[in-house]
Backbone as JSON, one array per atom type, in Angstrom:
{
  "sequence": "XXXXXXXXXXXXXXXXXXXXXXXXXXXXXXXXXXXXXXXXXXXXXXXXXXXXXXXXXXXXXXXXXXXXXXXXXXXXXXXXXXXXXXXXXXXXXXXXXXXXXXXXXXXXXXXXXXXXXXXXXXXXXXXXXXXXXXXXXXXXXXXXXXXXXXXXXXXXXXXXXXXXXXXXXXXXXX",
  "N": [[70.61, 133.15, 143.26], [69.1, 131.61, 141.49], [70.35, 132.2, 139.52], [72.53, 130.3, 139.5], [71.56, 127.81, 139.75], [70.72, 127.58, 137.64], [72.96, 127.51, 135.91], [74.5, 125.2, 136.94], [72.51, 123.75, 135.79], [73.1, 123.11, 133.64], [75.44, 122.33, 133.51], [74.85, 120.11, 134.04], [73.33, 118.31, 132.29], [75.05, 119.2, 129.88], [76.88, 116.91, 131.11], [75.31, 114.72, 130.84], [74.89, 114.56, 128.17], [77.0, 113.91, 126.98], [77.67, 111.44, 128.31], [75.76, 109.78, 127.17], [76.47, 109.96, 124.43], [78.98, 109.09, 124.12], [77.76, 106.44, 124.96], [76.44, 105.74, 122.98], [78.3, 105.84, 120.84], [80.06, 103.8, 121.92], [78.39, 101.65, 121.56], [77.68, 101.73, 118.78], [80.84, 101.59, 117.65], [80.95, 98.68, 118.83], [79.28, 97.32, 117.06], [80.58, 97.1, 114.94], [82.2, 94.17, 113.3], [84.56, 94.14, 111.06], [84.96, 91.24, 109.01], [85.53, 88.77, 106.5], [83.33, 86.99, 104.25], [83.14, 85.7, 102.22], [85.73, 84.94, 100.0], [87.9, 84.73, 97.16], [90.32, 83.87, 94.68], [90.79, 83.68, 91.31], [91.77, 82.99, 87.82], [92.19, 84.38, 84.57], [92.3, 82.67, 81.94], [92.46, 83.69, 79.26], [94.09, 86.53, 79.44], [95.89, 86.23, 81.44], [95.32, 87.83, 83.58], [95.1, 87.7, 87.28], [92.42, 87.37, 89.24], [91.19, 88.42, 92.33], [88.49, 88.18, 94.02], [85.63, 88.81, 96.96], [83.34, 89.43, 99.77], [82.36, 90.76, 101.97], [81.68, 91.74, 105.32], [80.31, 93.63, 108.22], [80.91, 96.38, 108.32], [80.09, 98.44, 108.44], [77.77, 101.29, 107.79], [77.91, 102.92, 105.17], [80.81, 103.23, 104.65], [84.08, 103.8, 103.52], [86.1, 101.47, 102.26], [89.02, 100.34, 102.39], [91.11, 98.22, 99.97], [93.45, 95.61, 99.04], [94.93, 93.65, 96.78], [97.67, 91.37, 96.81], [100.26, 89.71, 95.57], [102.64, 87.08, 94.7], [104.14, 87.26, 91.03], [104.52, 85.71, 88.29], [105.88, 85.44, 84.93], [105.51, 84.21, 81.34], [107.11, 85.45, 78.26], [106.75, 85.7, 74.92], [108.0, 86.07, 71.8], [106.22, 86.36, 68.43], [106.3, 85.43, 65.62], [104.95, 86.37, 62.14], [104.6, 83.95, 60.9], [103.87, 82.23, 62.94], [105.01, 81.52, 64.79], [107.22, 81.1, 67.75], [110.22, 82.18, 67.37], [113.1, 81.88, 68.24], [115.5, 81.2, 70.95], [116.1, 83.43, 72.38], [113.89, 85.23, 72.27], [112.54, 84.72, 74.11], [111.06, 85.03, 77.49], [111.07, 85.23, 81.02], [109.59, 86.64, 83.94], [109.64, 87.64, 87.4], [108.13, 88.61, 89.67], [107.02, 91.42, 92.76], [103.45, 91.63, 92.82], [100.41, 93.33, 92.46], [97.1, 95.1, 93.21], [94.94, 98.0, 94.03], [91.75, 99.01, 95.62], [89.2, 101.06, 96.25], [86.14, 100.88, 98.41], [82.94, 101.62, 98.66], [80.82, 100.68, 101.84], [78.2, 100.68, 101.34], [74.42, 101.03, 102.76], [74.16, 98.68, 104.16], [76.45, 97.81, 105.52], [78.37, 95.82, 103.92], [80.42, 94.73, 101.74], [80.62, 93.91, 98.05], [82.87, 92.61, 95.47], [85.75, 93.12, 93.67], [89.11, 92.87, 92.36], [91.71, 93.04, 89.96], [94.23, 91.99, 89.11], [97.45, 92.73, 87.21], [99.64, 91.09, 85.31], [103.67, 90.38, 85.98], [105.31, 92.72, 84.14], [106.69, 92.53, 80.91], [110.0, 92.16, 79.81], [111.5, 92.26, 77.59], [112.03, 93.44, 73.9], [110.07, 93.06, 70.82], [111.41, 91.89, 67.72], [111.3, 94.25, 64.64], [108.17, 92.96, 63.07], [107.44, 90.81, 64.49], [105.03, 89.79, 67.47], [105.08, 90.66, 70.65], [103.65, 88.59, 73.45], [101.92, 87.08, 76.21], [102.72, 84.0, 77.17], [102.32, 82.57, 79.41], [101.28, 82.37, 83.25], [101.35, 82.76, 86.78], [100.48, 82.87, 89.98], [101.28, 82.92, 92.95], [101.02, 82.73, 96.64], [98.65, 84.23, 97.5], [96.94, 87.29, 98.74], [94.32, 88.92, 99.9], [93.23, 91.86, 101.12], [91.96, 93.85, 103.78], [92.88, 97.08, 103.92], [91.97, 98.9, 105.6], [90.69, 98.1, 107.7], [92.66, 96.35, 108.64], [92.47, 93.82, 108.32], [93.26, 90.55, 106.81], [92.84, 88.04, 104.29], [94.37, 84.57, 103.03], [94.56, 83.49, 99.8], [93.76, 81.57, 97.22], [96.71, 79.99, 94.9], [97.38, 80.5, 91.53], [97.3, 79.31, 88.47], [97.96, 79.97, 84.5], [98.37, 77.79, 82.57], [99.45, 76.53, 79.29], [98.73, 80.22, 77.43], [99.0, 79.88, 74.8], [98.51, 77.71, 72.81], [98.61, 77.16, 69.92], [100.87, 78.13, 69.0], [104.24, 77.46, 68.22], [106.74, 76.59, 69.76], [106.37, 78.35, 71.76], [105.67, 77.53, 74.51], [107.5, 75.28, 75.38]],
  "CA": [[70.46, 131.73, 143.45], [68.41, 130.95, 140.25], [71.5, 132.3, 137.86], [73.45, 129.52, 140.02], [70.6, 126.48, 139.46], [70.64, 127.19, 135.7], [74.38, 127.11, 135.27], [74.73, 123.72, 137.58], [71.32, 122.37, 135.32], [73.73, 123.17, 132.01], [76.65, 121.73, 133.49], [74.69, 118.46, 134.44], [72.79, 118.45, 130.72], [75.72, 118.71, 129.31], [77.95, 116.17, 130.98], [74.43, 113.82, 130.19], [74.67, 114.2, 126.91], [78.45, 113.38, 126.84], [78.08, 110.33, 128.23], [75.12, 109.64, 126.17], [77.31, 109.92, 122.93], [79.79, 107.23, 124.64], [77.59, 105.01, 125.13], [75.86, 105.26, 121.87], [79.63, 105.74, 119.99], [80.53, 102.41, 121.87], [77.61, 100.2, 120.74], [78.37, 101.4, 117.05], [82.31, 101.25, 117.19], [80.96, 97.61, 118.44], [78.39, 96.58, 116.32], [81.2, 96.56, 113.62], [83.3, 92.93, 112.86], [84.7, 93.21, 110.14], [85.48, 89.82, 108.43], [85.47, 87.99, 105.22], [82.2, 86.07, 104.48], [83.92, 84.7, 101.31], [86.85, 85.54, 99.2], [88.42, 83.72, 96.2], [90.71, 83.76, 93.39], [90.53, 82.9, 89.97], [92.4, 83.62, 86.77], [91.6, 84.6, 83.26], [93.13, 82.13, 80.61], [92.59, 84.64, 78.17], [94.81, 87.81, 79.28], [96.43, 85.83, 82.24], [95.36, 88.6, 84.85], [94.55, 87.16, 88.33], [90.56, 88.15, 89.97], [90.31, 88.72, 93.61], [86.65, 88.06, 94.38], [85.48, 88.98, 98.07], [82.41, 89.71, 100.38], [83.22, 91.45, 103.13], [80.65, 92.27, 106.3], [80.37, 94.08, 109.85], [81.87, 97.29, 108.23], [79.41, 99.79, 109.22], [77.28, 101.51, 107.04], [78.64, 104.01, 104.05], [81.66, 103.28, 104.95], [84.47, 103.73, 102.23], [87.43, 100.62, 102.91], [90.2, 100.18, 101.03], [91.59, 96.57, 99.91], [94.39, 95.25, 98.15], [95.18, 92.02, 96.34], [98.93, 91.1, 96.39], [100.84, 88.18, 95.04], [104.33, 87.13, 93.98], [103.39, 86.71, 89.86], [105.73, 84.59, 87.1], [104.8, 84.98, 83.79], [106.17, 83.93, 80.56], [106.52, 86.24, 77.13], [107.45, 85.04, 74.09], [107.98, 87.04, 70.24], [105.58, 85.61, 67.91], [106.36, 85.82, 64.47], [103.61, 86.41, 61.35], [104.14, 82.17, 61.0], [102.65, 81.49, 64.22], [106.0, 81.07, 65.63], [108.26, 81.72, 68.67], [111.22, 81.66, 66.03], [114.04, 81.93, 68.94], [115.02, 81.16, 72.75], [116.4, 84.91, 72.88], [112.93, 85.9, 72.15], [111.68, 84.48, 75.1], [112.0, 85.44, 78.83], [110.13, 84.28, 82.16], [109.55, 87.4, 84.63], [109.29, 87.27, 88.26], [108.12, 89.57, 91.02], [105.68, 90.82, 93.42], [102.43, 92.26, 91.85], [99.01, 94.0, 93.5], [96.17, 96.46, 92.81], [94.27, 98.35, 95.25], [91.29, 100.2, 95.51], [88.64, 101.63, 97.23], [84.71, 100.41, 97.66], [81.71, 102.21, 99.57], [79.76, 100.03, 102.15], [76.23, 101.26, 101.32], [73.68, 101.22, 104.22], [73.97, 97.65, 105.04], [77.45, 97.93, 106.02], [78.48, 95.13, 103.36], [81.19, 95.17, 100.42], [81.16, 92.6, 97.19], [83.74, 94.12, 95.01], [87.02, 91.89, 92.8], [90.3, 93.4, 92.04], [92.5, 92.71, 88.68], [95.6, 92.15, 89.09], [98.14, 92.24, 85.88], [101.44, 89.56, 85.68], [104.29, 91.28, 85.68], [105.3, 93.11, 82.37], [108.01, 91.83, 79.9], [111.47, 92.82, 80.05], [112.1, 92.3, 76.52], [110.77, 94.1, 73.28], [110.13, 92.18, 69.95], [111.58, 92.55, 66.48], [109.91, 93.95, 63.67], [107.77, 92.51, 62.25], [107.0, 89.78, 65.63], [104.24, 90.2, 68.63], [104.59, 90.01, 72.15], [102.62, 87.83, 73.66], [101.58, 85.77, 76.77], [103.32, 82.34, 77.13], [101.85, 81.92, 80.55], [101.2, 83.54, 83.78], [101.26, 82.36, 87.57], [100.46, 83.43, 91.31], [101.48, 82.18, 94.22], [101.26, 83.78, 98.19], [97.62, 85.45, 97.14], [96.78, 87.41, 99.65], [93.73, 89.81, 99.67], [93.5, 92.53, 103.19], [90.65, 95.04, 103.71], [93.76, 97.86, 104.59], [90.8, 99.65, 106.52], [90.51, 97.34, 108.99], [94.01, 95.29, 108.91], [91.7, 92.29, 107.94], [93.7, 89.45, 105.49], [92.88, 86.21, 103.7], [95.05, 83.84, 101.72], [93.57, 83.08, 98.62], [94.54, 79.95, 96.5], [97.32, 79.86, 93.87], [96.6, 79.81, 90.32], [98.67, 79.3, 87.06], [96.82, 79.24, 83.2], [99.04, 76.74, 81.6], [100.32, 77.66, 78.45], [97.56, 80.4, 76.64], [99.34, 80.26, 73.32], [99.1, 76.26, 72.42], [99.36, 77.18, 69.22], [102.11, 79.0, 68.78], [105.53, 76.53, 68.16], [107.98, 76.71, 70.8], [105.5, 79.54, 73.04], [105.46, 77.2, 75.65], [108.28, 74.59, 75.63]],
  "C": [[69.87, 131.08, 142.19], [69.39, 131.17, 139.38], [72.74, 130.33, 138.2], [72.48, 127.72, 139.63], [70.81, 126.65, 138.08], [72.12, 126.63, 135.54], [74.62, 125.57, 135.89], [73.31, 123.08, 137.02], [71.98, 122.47, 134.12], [74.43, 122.11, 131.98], [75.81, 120.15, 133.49], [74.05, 118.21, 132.91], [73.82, 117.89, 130.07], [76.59, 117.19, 129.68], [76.87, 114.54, 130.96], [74.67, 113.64, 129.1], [76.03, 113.84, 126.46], [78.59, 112.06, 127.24], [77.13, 109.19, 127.84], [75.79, 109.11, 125.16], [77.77, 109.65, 123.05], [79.12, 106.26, 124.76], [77.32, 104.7, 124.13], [77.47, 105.35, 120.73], [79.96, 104.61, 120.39], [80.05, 101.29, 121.43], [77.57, 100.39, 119.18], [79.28, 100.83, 116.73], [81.82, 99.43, 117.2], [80.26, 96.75, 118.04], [79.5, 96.49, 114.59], [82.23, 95.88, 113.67], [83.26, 92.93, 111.79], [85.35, 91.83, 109.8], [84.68, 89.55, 106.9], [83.88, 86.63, 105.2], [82.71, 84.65, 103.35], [84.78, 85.66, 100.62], [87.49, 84.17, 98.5], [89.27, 84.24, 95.25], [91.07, 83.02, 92.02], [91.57, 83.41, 88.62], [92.29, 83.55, 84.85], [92.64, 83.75, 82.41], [93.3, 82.68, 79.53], [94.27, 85.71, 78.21], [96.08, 87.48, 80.68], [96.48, 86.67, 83.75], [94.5, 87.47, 86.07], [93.52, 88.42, 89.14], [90.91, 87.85, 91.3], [88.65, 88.94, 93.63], [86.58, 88.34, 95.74], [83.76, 89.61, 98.92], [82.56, 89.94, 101.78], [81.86, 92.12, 103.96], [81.19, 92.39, 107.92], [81.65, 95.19, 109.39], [81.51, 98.51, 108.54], [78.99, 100.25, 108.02], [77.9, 102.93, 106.4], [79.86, 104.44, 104.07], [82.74, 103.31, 103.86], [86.31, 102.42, 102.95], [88.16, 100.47, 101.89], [90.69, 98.92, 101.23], [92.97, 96.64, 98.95], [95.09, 94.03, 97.68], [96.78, 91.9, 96.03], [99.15, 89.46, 96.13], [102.09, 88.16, 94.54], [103.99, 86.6, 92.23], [104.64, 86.16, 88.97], [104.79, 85.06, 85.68], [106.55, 85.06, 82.37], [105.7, 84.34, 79.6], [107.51, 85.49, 76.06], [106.83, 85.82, 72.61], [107.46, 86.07, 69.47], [105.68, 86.14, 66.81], [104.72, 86.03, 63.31], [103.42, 84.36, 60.66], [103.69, 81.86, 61.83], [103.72, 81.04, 65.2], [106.79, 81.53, 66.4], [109.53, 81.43, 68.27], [112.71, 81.59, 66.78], [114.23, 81.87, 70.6], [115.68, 82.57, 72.58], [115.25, 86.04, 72.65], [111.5, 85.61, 72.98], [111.94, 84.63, 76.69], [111.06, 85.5, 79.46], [110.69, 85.73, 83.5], [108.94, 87.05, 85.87], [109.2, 88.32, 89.0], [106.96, 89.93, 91.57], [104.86, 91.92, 92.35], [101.19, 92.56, 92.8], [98.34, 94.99, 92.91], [95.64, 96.2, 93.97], [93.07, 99.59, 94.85], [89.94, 100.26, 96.94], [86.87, 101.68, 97.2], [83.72, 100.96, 99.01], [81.15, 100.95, 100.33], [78.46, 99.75, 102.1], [75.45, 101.28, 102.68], [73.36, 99.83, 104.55], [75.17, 97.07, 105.37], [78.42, 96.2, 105.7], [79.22, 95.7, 101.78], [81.26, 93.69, 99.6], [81.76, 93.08, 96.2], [84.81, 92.65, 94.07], [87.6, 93.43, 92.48], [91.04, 92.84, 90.84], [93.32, 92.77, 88.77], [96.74, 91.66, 87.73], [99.17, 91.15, 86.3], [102.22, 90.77, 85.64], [104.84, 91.61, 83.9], [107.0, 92.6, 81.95], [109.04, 92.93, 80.04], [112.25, 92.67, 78.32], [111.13, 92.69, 74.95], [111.28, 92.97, 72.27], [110.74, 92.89, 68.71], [111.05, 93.26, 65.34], [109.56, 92.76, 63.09], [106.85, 90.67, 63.3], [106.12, 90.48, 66.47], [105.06, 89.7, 69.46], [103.58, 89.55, 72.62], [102.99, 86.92, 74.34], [101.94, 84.97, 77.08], [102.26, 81.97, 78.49], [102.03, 82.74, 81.4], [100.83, 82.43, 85.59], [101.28, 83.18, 88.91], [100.54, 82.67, 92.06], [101.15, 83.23, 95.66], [100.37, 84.76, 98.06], [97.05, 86.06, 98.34], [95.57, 88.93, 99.71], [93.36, 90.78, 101.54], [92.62, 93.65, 103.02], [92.31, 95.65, 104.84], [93.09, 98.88, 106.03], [91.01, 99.36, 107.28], [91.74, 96.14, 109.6], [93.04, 93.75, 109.21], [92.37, 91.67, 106.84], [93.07, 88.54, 105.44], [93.77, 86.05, 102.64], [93.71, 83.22, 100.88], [94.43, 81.74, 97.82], [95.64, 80.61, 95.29], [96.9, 79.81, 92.71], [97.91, 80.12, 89.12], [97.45, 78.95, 85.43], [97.31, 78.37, 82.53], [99.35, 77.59, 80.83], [99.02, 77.94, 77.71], [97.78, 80.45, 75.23], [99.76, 78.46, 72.76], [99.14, 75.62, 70.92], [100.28, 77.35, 68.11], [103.27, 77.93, 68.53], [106.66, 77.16, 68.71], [107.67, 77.97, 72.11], [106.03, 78.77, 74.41], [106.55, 75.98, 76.09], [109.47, 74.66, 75.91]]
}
């Protein structure tokens, strides 16, 4: 009779501590929302890459999430001679398609990510002659769209375009 009380005080132990570790696994799983506290984009007039900026909370602590900044990008290249000049229209050509980087950022122990992504333009389709650079003309995003993949969390982000970064160059940008 006592081998029979231990085994029916295991069984009950255990199926305590099982539903123990449900209850305490359910108030974690829902102590975490993620969402966006802020997120922005911006773009470098210099090199024409577009910044994803973001702050991201309710992800749980040391958590590792993965993001990814897409966009449809335009950009315009143009052969720059040692005069300062874009010396031909067959040495200039306006690329279109989609574009994104992605990576991957720890939560730390307050279950909070502030993090930016770089995203390039797309790359030129045409090489230069000797003795000319490639280079720049301009660079645009539209349909920015940054998404913690972790958690199938998106935001649209704003549009951005640098004008022309080569103003002056002769005929870069016209």
């Amino acid at each position: 009779m006592n081998r029979i009380c231990t085994t029916q005080g295991k069984i009950v132990l255990a199926v305590a501590a099982l539903v123990f570790m449900g209850v305490l696994g359910a108030g974690v799983a829902s102590a975490q929302n993620a969402h966006f506290i802020r997120a922005q984009s911006d773009i470098d007039n210099v090199t024409g890459d577009l910044l994803c900026s973001w702050k991201e909370a309710g992800l749980g602590d040391n958590q590792n999430i993965d993001y990814t900044c897409s966009a449809d990008g335009t950009a315009t290249y143009v052969c720059v001679n040692r005069g300062g000049a874009n010396p031909s229209a067959q040495n200039k050509t306006t690329v279109s398609g989609p574009v994104s980087e992605s990576g991957t950022f720890a939560s730390g122990k307050n279950g909070q990510i502030t993090a930016s992504l770089t995203v390039e333009p797309p790359p030129s389709d045409i090489t230069c002659p000797p003795g000319q650079s490639l280079e720049l003309a301009s660079a645009s995003y539209t349909n920015v769209v940054l998404t913690d993949t972790t958690n199938d969390v998106s935001v649209e982000l704003g549009d951005q375009s640098t004008g022309c970064l080569l103003p002056d160059v002769r005929g870069a940008c016209s």
